[in-house]
C-alpha positions in Angstrom: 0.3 -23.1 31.9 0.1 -20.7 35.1 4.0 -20.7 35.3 4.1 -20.1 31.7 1.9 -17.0 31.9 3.4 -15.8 35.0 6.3 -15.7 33.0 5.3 -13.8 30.6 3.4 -11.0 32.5 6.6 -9.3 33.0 6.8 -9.0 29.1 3.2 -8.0 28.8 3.1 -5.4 30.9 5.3 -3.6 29.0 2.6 -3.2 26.4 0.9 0.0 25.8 -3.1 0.4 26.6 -3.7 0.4 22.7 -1.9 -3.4 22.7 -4.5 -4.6 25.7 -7.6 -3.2 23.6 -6.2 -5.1 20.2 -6.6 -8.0 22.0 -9.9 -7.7 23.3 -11.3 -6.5 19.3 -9.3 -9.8 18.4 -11.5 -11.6 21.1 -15.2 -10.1 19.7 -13.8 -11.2 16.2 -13.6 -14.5 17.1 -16.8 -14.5 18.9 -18.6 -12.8 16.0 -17.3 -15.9 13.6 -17.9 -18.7 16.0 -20.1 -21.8 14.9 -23.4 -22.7 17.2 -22.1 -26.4 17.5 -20.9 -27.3 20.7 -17.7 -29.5 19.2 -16.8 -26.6 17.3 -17.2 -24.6 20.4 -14.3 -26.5 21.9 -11.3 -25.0 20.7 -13.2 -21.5 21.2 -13.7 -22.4 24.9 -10.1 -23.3 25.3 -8.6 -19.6 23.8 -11.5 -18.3 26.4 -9.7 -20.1 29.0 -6.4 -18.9 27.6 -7.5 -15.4 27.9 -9.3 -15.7 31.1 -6.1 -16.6 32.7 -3.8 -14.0 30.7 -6.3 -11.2 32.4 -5.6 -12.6 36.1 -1.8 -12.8 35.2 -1.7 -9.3 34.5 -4.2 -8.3 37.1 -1.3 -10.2 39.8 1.5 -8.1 38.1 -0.4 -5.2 38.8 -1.7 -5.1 42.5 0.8 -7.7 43.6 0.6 -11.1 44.4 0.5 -10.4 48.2 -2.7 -8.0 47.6 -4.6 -10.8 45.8 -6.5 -12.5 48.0 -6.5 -16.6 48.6 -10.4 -16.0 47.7 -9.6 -14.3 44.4 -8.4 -17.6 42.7 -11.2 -19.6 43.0 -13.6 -17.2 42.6 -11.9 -16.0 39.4 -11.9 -20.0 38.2 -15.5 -20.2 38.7 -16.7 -17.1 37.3 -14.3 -17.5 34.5 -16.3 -20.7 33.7 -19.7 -18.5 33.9 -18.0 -15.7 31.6 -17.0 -18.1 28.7 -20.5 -20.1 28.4 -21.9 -16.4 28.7 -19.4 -15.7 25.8 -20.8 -18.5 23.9 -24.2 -17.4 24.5 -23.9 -14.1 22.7 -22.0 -15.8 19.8 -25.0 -17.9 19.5 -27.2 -14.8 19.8 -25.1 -12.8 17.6 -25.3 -15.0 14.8 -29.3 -15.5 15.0 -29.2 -11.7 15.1 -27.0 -11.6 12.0 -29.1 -13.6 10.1 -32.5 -11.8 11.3 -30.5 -8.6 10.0 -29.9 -10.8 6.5 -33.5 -11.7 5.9 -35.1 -8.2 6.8 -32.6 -7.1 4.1 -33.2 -9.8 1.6 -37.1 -8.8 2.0 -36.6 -5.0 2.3 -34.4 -5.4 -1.3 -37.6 -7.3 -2.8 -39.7 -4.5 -1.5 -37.7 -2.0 -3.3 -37.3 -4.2 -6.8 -41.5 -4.8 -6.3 -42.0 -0.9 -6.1 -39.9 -0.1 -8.8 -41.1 -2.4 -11.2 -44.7 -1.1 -10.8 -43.3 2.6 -11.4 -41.8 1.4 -14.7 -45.5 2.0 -16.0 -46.7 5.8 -16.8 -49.3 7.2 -14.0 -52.7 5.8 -14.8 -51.6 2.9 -17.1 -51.7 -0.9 -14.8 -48.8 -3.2 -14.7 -49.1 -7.1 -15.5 -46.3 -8.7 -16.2 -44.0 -6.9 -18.6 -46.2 -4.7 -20.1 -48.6 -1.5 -19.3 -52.1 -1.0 -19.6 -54.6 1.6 -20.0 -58.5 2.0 -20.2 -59.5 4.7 -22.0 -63.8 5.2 -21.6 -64.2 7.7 -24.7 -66.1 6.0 -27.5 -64.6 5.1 -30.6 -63.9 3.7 -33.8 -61.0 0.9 -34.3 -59.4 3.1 -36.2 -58.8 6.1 -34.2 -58.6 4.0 -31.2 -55.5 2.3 -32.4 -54.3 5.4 -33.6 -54.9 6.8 -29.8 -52.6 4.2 -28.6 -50.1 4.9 -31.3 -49.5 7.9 -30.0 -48.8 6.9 -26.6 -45.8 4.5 -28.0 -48.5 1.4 -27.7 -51.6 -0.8 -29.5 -54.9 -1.6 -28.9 -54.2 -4.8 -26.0 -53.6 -7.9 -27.3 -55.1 -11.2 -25.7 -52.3 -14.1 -25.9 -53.5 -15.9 -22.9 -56.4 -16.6 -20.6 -54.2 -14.7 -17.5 -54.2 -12.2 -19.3 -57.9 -12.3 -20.9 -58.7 -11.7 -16.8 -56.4 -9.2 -15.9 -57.6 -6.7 -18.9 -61.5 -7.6 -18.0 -61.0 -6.9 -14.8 -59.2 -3.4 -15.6 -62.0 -2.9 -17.6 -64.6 -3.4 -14.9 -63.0 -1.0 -12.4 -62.6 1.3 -14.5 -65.7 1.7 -16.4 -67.8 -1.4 -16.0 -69.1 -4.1 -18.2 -68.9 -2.6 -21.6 -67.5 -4.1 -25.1 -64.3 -2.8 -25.6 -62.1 -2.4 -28.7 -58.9 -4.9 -28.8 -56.4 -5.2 -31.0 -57.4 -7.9 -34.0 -59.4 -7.1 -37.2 -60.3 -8.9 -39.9 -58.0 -9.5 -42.7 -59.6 -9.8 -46.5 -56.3 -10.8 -48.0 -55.4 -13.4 -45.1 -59.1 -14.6 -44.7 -58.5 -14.8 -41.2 -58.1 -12.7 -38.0 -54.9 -11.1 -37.0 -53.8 -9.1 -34.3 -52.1 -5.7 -35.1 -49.4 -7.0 -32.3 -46.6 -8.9 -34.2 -49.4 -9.6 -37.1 -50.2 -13.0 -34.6 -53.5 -15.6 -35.2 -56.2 -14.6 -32.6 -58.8 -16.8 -34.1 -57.1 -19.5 -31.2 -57.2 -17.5 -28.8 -61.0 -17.0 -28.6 -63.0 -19.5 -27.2 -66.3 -18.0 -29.2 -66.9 -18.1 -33.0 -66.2 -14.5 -34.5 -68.8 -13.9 -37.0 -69.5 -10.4 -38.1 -71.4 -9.3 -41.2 -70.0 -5.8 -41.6 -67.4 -5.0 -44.4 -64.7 -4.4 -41.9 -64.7 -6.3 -38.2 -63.1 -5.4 -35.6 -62.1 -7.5 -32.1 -64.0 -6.3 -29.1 -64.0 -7.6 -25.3 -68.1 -9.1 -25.0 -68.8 -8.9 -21.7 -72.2 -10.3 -22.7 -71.2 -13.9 -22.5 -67.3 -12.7 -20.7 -65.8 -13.8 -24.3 -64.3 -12.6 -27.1 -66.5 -10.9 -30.0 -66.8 -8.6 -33.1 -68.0 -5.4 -34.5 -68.3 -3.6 -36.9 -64.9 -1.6 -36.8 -67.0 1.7 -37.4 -68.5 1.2 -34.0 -67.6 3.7 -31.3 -66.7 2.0 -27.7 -64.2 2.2 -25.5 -60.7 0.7 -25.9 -57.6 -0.6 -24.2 -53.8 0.3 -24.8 -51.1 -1.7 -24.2 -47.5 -1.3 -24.5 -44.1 -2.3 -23.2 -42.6 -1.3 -19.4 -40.7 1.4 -19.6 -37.0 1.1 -19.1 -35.3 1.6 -15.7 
């Protein structure tokens, strides 16, 4: 192996500065790709060695071998040894740091995708899920609540599960306390039963309370009285929820 590199120096030397650094980028490449096993190491170690003993070739060729002192050889040997499990070192290093790099990304991305879906609701209306809310505190029939919402693109809020049931009451709460609130069901004559004004859906399953109300028209309000479902007389004024879809990014 030394007469074989010895050998070549002669052809090596010939090479321009640009060739020398090539080589080097070509030995960082490497490192940057190598695996943190120490059998996979092996073959890595060996091109180190390889290299290693490339440099002091050229280093002969340059100063002479009658300038090189006896002392230089071993002393090159051993710290050639140091350099290459140094090497191996900062590959290890380099690939924890690469994957530190990958996971503040990863979590920086989720950041950003978080953010943006809660700007995908208008200012003032609250995000849960895939749709917006909004508490509005002026008192008011069903009617013109709904038709309040309406003309913000939504509907009175519609209750389809308990999560949700306790995401709107608490909305409600800090925004203007415990107070009934107008939701989107009324009662249907022709049907006999209520309905919801969202997708025409059965809320009389959704409510764990019995709906009675006496009036000619009823109307689905949040009781905070007993923190369930209840009715009114749609002519009531109180204040009222709007709900509609996210807008699009």
């Amino acid at each position: 192996m030394r007469l074989y590199l010895n050998a070549q120096v002669e052809h090596y030397s010939k090479f321009q500065c640009s060739s020398l650094c090539s080589l080097v980028s070509c030995s960082c490449y490497l490192a940057c790709l190598a695996p943190r096993s120490p059998a996979a190491h092996q073959p890595i170690r060996v091109w180190l060695k390889v290299f290693s003993q490339l440099l002091f070739a050229l280093f002969e060729a340059c100063v002479g071998p009658e300038s090189t002192s006896a002392l230089v050889q071993p002393v090159h040997e051993l710290f050639s040894e140091k350099v290459i499990d140094l090497t191996l070192g900062i590959m290890s290093m380099k690939i924890l740091m690469s994957l530190l790099v990958c996971a503040s990304m990863a979590l920086t991305k989720a950041a950003k995708t978080r953010d943006t879906q809660v700007s995908l609701c208008p200012a003032n209306w609250t995000p849960y899920n895939d749709r917006c809310y909004y508490c509005n505190s002026t008192q008011t029939t069903w009617d013109d609540a709904e038709s309040c919402c309406q003309s913000q693109n939504g509907h009175l809020a519609f209750v389809g599960s308990v999560e949700e049931y306790d995401a709107i009451q608490q909305l409600v709460r800090s925004a203007i306390g415990a107070h009934p609130i107008w939701l989107g069901g009324s009662f249907s004559i022709t049907v006999g039963k209520w309905i919801s004004v969202y997708l025409g859906l059965d809320v009389s399953l959704l409510s764990p309370a019995q709906l009675t109300c006496s009036a000619a028209q009823c109307c689905l309000v949040m009781d905070f009285g007993d923190k369930k479902l209840g009715a009114l007389a749609c002519s009531n004024k109180v204040a009222f929820v709007c709900e509609k879809g996210r807008l699009q990014p």
